[in-house]
C-alpha positions as CSV (number, residue, x, y, z in Angstrom):
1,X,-58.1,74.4,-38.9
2,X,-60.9,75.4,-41.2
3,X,-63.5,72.8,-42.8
4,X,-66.1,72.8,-45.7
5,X,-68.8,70.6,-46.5
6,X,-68.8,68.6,-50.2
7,X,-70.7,65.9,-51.9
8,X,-69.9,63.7,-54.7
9,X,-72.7,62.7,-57.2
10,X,-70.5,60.8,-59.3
11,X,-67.4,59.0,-60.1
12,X,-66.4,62.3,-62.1
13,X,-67.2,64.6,-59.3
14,X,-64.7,62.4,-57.5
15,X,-62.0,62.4,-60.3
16,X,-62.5,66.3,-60.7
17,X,-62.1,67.0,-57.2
18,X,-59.1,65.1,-56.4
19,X,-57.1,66.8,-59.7
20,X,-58.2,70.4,-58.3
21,X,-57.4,69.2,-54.7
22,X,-53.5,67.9,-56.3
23,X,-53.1,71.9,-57.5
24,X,-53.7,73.1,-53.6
25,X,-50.4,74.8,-52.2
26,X,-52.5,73.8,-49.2
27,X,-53.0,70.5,-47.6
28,X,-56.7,69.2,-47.9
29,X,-57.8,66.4,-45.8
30,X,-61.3,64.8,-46.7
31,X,-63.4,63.1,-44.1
32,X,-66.3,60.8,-43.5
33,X,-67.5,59.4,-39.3
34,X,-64.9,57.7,-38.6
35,X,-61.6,58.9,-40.5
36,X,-59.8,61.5,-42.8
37,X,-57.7,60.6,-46.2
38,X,-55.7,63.0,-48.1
39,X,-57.7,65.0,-50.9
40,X,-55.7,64.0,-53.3
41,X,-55.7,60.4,-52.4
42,X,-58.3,59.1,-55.3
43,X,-58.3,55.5,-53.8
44,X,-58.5,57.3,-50.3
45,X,-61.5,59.2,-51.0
46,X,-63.3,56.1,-52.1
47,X,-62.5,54.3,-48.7
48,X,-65.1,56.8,-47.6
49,X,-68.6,56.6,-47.5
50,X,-69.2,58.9,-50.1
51,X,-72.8,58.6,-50.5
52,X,-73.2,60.9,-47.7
53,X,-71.4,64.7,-47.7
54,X,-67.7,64.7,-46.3
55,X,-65.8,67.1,-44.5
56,X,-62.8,68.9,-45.9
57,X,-59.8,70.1,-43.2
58,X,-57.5,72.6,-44.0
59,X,-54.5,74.5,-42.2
60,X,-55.1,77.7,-44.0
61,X,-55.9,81.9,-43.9
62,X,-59.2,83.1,-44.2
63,X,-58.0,84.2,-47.6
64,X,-56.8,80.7,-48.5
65,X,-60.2,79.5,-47.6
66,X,-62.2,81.9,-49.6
67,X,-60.0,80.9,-52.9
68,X,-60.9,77.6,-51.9
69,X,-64.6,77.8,-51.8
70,X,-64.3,79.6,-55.1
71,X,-62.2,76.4,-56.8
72,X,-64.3,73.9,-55.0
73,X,-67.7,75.7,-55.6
74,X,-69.5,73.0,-57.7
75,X,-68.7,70.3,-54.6
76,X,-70.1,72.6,-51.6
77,X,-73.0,71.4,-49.4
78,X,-75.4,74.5,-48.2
């Protein structure tokens, strides 16, 4: 299992990410303190607190995880 760090500074960030997340051959899973929610989930996602930066989980290669950071680039926390 591999994670990332993201944030969302708007409701677009959130719209953008979940249609990018819904083109994965990968299963993203995004979560907050308490819970995860499938990346493509849009409702899911705003269960979470999203004010604060979430983890993404992800079953994938080292590869797969490079493309990744590449796709979701703009999202990243550093």
């Amino acid at each position: 299992m591999r994670e990332f760090t993201v944030r969302f500074r708007s409701l677009r960030d959130v719209q953008d990410f979940v249609a990018l997340a819904s083109r994965q051959t990968v299963k993203l899973r995004v979560g907050g303190d308490r819970f995860q929610v499938n990346a493509t989930s849009f409702m899911g996602i705003f269960a979470l607190n999203c004010r604060k930066p979430l983890r993404v989980s992800v079953d994938c290669t080292e590869e797969e995880l490079a493309q990744l950071m590449v796709t979701f680039d703009r999202f990243l926390v550093t």
